[in-house]
KEPA-599677 format. One record per residue: y negated, z negated, x negated of N, C-alpha, C in turn. Coordinates in steps of 0.05 Angstrom, whole numbers, padded with zeros to 5 digits, always signed. Layout:
# KEPA-599677
YZXYZXYZX;...
END
This chain:
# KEPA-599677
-00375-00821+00097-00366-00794+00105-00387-00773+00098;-00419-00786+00103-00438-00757+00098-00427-00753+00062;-00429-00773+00044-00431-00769+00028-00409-00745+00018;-00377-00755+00031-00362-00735+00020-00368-00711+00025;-00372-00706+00051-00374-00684+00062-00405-00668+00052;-00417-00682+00033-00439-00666+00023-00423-00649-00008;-00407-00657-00007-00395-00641-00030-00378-00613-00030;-00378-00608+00002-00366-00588+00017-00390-00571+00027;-00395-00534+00029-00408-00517+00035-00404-00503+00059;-00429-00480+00056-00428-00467+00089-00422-00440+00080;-00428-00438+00047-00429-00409+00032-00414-00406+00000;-00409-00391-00008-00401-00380-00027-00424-00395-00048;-00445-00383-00047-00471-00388-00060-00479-00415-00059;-00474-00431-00044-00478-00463-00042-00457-00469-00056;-00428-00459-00057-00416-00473-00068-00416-00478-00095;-00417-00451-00107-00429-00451-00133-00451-00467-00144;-00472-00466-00131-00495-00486-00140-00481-00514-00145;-00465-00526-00126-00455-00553-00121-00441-00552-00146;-00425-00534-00152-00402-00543-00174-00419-00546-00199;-00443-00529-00205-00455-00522-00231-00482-00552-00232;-00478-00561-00206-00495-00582-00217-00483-00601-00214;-00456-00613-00212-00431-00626-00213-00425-00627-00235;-00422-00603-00249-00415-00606-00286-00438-00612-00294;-00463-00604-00290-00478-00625-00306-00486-00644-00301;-00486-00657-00280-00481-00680-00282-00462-00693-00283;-00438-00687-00278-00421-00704-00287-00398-00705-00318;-00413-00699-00331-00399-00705-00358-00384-00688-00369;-00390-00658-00353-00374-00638-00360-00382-00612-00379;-00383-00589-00380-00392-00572-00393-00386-00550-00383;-00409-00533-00383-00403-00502-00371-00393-00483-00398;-00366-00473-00398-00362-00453-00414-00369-00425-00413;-00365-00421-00394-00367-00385-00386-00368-00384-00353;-00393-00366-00348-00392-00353-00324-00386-00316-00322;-00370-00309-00303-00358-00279-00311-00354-00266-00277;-00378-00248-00279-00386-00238-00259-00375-00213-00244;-00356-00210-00218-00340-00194-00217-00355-00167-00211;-00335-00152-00217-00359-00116-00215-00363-00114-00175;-00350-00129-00158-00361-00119-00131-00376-00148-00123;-00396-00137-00105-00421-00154-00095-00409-00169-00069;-00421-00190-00066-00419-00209-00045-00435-00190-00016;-00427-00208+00007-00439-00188+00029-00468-00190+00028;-00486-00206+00018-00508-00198+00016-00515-00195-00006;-00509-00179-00022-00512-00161-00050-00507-00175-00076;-00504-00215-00066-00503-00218-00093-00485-00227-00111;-00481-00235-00138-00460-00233-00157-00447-00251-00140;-00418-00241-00145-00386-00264-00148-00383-00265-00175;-00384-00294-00176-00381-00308-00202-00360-00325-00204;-00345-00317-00227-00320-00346-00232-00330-00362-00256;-00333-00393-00254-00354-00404-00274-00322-00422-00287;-00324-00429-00307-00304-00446-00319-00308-00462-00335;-00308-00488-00335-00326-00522-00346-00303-00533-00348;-00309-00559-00369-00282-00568-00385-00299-00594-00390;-00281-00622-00393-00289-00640-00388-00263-00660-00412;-00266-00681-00432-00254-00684-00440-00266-00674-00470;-00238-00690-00486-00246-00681-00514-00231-00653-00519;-00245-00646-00540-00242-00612-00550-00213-00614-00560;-00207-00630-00573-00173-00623-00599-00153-00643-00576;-00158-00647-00545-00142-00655-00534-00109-00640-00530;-00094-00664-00530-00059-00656-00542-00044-00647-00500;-00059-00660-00488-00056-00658-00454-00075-00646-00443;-00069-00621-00420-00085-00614-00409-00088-00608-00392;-00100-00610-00353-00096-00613-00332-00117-00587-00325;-00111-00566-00313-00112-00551-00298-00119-00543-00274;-00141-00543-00263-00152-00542-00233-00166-00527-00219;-00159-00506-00207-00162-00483-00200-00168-00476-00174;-00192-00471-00160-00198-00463-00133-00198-00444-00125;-00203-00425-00101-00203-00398-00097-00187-00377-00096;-00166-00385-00103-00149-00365-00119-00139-00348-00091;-00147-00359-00067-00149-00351-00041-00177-00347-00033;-00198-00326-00029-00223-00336-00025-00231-00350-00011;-00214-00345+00022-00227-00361+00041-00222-00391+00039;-00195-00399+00026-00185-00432+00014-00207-00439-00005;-00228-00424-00023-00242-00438-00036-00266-00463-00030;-00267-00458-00007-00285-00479-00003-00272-00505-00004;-00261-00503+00004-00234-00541+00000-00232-00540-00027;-00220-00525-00042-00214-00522-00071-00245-00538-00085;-00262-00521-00077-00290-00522-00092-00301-00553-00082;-00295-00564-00057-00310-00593-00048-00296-00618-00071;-00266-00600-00071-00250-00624-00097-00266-00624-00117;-00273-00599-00127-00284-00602-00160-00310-00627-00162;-00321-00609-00145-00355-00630-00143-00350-00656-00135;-00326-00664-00111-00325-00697-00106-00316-00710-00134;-00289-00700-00152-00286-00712-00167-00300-00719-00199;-00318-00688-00200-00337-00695-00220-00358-00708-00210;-00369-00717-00190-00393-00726-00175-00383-00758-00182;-00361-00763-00173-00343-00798-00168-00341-00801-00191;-00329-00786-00218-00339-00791-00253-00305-00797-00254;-00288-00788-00234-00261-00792-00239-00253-00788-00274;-00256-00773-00277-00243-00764-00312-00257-00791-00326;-00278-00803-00329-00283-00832-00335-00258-00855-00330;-00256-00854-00298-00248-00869-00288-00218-00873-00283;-00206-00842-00300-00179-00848-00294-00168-00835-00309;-00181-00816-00320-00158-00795-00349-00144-00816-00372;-00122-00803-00376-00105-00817-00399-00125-00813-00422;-00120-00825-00448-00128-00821-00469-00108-00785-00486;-00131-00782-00498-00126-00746-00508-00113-00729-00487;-00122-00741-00463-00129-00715-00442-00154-00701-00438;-00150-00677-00433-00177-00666-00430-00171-00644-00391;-00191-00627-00384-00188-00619-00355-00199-00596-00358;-00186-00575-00350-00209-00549-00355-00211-00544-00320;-00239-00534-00301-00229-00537-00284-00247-00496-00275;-00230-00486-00268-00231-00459-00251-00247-00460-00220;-00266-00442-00229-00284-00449-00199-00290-00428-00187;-00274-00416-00167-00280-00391-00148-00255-00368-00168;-00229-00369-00167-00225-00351-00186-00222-00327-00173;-00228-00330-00138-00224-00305-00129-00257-00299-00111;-00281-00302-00127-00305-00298-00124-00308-00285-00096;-00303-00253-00110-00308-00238-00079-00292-00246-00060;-00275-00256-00054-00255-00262-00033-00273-00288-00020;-00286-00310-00040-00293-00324-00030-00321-00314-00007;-00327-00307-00035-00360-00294-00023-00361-00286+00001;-00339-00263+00017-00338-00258+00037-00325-00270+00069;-00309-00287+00053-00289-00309+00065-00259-00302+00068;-00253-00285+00058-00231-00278+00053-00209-00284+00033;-00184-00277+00042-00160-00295+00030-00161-00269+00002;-00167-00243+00010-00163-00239-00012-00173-00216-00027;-00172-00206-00052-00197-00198-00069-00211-00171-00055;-00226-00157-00073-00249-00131-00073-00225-00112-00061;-00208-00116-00071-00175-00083-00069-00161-00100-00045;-00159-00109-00033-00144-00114-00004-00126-00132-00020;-00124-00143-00047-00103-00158-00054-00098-00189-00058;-00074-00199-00048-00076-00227-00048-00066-00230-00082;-00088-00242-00085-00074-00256-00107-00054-00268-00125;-00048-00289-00092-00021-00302-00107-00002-00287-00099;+00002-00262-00099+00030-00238-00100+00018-00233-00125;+00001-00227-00140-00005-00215-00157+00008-00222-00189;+00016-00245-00185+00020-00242-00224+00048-00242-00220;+00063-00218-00220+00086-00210-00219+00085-00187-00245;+00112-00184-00263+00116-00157-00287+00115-00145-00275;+00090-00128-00271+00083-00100-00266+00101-00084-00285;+00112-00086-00312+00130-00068-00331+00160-00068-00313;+00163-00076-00304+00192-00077-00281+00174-00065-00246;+00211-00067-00239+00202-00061-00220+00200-00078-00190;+00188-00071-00170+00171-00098-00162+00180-00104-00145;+00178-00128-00131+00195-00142-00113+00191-00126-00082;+00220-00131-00072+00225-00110-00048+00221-00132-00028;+00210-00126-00008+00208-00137+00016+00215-00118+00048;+00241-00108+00048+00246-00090+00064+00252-00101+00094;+00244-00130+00101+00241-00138+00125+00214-00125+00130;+00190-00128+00120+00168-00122+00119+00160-00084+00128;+00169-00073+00104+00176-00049+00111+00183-00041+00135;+00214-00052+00154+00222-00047+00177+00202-00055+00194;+00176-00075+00191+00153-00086+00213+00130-00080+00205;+00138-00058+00185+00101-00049+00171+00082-00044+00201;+00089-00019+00219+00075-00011+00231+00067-00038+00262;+00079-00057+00262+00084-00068+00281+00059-00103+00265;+00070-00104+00244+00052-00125+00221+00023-00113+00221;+00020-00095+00215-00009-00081+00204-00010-00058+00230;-00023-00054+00257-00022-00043+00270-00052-00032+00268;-00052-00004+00276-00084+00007+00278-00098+00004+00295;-00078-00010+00316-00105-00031+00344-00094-00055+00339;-00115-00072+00345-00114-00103+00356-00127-00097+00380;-00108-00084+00409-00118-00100+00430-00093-00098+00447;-00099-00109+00472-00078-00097+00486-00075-00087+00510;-00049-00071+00519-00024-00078+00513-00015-00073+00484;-00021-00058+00462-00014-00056+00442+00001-00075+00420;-00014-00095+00432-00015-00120+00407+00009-00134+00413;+00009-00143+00439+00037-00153+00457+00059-00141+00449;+00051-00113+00454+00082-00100+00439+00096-00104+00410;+00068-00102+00392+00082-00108+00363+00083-00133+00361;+00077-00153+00377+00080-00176+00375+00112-00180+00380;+00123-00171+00399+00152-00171+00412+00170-00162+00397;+00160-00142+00394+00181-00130+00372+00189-00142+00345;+00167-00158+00332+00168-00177+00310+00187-00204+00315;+00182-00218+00345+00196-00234+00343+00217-00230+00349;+00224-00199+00366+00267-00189+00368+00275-00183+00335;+00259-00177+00331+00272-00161+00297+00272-00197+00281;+00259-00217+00281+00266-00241+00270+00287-00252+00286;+00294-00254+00310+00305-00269+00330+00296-00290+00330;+00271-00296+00341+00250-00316+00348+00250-00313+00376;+00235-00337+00377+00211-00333+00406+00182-00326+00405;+00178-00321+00381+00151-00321+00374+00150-00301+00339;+00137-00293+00342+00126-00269+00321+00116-00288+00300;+00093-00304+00301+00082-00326+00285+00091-00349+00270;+00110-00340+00257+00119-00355+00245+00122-00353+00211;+00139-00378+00193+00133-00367+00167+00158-00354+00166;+00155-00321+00155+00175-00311+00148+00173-00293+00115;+00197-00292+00110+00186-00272+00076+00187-00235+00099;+00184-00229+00122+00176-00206+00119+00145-00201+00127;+00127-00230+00139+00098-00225+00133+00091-00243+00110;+00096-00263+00106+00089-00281+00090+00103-00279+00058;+00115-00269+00047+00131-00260+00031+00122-00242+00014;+00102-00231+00014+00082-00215-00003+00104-00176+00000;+00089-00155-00005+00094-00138-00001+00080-00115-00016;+00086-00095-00033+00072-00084-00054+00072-00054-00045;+00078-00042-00016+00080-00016-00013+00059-00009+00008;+00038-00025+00015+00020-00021+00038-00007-00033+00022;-00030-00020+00014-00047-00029+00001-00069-00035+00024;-00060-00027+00042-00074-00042+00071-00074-00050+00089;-00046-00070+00072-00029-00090+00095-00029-00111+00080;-00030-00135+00099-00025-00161+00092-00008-00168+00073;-00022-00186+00048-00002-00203+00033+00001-00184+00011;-00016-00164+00002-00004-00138-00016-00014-00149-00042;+00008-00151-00057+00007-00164-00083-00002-00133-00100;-00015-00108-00094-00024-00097-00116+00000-00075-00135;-00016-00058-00143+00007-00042-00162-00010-00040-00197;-00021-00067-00200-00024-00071-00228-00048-00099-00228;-00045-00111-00247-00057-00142-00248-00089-00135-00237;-00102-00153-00226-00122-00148-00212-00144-00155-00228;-00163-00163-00228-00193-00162-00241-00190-00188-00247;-00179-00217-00221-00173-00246-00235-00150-00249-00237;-00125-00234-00245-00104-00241-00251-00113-00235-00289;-00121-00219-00297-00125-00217-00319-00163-00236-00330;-00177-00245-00311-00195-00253-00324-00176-00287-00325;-00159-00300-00309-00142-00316-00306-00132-00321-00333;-00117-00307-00337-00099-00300-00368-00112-00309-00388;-00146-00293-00384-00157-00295-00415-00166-00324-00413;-00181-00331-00388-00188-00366-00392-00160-00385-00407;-00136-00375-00389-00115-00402-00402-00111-00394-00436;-00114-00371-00435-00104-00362-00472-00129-00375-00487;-00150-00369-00481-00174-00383-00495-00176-00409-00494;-00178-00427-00469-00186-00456-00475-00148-00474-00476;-00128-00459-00466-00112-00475-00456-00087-00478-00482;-00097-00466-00495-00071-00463-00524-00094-00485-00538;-00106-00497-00536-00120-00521-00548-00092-00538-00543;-00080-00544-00524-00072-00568-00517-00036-00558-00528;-00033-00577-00546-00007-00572-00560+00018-00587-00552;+00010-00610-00531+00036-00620-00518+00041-00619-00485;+00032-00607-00472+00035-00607-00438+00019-00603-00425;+00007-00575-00411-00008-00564-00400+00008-00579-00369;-00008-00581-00349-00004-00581-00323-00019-00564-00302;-00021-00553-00284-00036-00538-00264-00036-00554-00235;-00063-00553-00220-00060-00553-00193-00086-00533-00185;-00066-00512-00165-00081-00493-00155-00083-00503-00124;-00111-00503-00122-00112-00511-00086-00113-00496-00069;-00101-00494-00043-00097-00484-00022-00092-00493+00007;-00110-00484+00028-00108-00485+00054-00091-00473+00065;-00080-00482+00090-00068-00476+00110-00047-00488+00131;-00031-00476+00142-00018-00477+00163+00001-00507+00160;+00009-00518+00180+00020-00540+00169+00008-00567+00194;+00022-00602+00178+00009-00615+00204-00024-00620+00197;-00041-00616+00212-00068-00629+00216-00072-00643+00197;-00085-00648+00173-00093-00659+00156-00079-00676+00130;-00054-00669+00136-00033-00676+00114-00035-00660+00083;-00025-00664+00061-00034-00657+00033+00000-00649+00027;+00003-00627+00021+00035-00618+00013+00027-00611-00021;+00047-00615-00037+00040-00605-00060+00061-00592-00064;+00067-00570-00072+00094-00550-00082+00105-00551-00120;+00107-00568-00128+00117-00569-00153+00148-00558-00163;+00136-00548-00186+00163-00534-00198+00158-00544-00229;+00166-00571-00236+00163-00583-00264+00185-00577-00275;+00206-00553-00277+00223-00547-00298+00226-00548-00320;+00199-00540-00332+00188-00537-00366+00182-00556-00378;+00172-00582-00352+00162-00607-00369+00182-00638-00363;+00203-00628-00350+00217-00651-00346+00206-00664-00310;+00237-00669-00300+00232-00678-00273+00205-00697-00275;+00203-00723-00287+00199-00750-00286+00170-00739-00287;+00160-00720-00286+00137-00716-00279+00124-00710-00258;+00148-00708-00225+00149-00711-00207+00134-00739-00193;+00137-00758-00217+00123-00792-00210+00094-00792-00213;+00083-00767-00225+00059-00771-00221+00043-00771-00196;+00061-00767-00171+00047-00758-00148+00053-00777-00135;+00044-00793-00116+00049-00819-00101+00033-00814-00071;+00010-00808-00070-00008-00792-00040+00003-00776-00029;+00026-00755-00043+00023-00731-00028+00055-00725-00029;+00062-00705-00002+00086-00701+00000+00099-00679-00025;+00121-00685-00039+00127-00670-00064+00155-00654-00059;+00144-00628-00059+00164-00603-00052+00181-00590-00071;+00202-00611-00081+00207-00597-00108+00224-00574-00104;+00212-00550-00126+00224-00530-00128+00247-00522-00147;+00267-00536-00132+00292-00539-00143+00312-00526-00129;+00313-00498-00135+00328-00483-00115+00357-00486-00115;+00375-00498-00135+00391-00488-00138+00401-00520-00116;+00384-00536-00119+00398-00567-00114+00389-00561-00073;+00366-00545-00070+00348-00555-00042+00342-00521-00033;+00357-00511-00047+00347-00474-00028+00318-00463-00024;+00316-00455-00007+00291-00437-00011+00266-00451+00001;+00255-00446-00007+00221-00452+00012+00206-00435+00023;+00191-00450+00027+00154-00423+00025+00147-00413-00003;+00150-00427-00024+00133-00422-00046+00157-00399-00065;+00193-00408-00063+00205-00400-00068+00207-00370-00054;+00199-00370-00033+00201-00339-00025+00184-00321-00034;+00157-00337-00053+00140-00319-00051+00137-00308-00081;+00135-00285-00081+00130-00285-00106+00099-00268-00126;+00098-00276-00142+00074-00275-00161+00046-00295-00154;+00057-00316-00147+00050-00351-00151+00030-00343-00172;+00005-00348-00181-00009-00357-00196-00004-00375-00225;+00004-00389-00210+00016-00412-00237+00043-00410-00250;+00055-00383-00242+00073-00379-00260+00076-00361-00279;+00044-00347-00280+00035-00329-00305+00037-00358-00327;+00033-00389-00333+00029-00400-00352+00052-00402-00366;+00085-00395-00361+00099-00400-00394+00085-00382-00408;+00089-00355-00393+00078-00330-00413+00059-00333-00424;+00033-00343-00411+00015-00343-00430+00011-00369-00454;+00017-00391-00441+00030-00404-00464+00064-00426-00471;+00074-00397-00481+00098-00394-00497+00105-00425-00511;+00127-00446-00505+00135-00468-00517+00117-00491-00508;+00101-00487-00492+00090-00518-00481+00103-00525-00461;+00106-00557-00460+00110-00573-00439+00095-00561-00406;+00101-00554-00388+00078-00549-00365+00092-00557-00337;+00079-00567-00320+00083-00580-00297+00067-00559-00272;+00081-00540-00266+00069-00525-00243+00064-00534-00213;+00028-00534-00212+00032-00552-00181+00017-00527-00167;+00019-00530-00128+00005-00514-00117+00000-00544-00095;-00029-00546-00083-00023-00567-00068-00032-00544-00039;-00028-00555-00016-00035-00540+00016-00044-00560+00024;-00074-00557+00031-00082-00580+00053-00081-00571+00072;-00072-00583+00092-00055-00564+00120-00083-00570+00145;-00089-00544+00152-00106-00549+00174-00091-00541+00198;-00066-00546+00201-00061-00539+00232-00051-00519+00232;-00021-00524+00252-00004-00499+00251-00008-00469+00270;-00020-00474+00293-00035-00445+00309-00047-00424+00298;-00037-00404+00300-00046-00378+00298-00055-00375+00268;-00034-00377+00258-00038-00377+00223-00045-00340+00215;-00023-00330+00215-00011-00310+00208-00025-00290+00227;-00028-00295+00257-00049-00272+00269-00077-00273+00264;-00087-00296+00256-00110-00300+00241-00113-00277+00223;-00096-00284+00207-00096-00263+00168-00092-00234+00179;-00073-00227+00210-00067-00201+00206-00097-00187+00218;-00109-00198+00239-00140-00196+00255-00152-00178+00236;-00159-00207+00213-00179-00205+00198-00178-00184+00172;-00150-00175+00170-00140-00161+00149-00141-00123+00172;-00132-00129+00193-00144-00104+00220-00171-00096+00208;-00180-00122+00222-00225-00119+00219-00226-00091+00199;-00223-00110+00175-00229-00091+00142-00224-00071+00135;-00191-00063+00151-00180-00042+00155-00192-00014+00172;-00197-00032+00193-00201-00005+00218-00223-00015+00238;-00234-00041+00231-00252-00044+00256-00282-00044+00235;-00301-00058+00253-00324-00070+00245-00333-00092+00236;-00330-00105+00206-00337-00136+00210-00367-00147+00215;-00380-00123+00228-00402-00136+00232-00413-00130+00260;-00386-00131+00276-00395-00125+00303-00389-00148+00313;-00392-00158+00340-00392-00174+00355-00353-00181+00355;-00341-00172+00360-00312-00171+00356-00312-00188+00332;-00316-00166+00316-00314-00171+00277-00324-00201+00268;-00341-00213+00278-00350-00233+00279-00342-00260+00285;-00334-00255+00303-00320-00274+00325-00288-00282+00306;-00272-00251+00300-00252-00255+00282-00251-00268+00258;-00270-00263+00240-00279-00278+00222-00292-00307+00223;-00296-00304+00246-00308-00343+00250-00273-00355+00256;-00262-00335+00270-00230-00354+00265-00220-00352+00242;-00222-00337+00228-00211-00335+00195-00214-00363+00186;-00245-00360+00190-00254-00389+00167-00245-00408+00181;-00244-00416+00206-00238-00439+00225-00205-00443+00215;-00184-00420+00213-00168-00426+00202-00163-00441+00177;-00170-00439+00157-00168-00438+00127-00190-00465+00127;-00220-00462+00139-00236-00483+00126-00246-00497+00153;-00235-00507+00170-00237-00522+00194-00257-00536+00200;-00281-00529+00218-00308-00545+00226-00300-00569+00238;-00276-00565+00258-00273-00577+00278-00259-00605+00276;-00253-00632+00289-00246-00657+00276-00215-00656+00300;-00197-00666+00283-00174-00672+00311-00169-00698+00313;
END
């Protein structure tokens, strides 16, 4: 257990060291490190580093991507280092496969512990056609002021709490719905705001897959990692293998497989949401085979969503470096990267 758990961090800055001496030692290669223009909370660079493992003129290519949530990066980032540390790609890659693997792609988000970037924006709303027009979320709208409130205390909080769960017809406000969880593009300082043009790693994203990932001329695959809500320690993966043929659904045998097959199984979580990460890759590469995965390592279903709205308050209108501010942010991370054992 120490050992795994030495492959897991307390910081942004540890994590990075871990991954960068993970690729070299384990059989990998550092390609590019690309340093975002806003500073970590103690002044220093957010960096997204990107290392590739495998042969160069490989025809397969696997995809593995942490951060893309900041505060999820630390789970994301313990995978990279356990599996290059264990020499997995030795020990288990097909022949003319190769692995490009993405480390921190939402730096400052990580750096600070946050789900999401320098501009209040989540990411995975983000790679949506900005040249169209953008997805409506008018449940959201009707609970803007009640979702994103200018106090967190109470009686205040109680109230927009109530009101959220009459307007769902719940018993409870906290829950997954597409009018908080559903991403929303008309509040740049409200929860879940996918942005009104590609962000700093939606486009540094782009240029990594256009540069190393058009190497691979028969079947790109992705898995982007992510924490959250869900049972206690279970592994969900959300796959949408359209492009590359079901039977690529067999590659998964550990983990529960959520296929995104709307027309056969209706809607989901992943289906409600939109500008997913991993569905910038037909576009960027046009006629490949590709197998879209998102996996959730579920830390526990409590106070998901008032967590994100707290901590998205703090940034907004409070202090994150007051005693309050603090305290909120130690549940942030407790949510997303869990100290605690159940």
């Amino acid at each position: 257990m120490d050992r795994i758990a030495d492959c897991f961090s307390d910081t942004y800055s540890e994590a990075r060291a871990k991954f960068l001496d993970a690729v070299r030692t384990g059989g990998a290669r550092l390609l590019s490190s690309h340093v975002n223009p806003a500073k970590g909370p103690g002044g220093e660079d957010c960096v997204t580093d990107v290392a590739w493992i495998g042969p160069d003129d490989a025809s397969k290519l696997l995809i593995l991507v942490s951060g893309t949530h900041g505060a999820e990066g630390y789970a994301g980032s313990g995978c990279h280092v356990a599996w290059l540390r264990d020499g997995w790609f030795a020990r288990a890659a097909a022949r003319d496969t190769a692995v490009l693997l993405i480390h921190a792609m939402n730096p400052h988000g990580f750096a600070w512990g946050r789900r999401v970037n320098e501009d209040n924006i989540d990411l995975n709303r983000n790679f949506v056609n900005f040249s169209q027009p953008l997805p409506a979320n008018p449940d959201y709208e009707a609970l803007a002021a009640h979702i994103d409130p200018s106090d967190w205390s109470e009686p205040a909080l109680g109230a927009h709490n109530r009101a959220i769960a009459q307007f769902l017809g719940r018993d409870t406000h906290d829950v997954m719905c597409k009018a908080i969880h559903g991403g929303q593009y008309v509040n740049p300082r409200g929860v879940f705001f996918g942005g009104t043009g590609p962000a700093w790693s939606n486009r540094l994203f782009r240029e990594i897959v256009a540069r190393h990932a058009a190497r691979a001329t028969r079947h790109v695959a992705i898995i982007d990692y992510h924490t959250g809500g869900g049972v206690w320690g279970y592994c969900d993966l959300f796959i949408d293998d359209d492009l590359a043929g079901r039977p690529t659904r067999n590659w998964f045998s550990q983990v529960t497989v959520i296929a995104e097959d709307k027309a056969a199984h209706g809607k989901n979580a992943q289906s409600e949401t939109p500008g997913n990460l991993f569905y910038a890759l037909p576009g960027i590469l046009p006629g490949r085979a590709l197998t879209l995965c998102l996996v959730e390592l579920r830390t526990g279903e409590a106070g998901g969503h008032d967590a994100v709205r707290a901590e998205n308050w703090l940034f907004q209108h409070g202090d994150p470096d007051s005693a309050m501010g603090l305290a909120l942010r130690a549940r942030m991370r407790e949510r997303f990267y869990p100290a605690r054992r159940e």
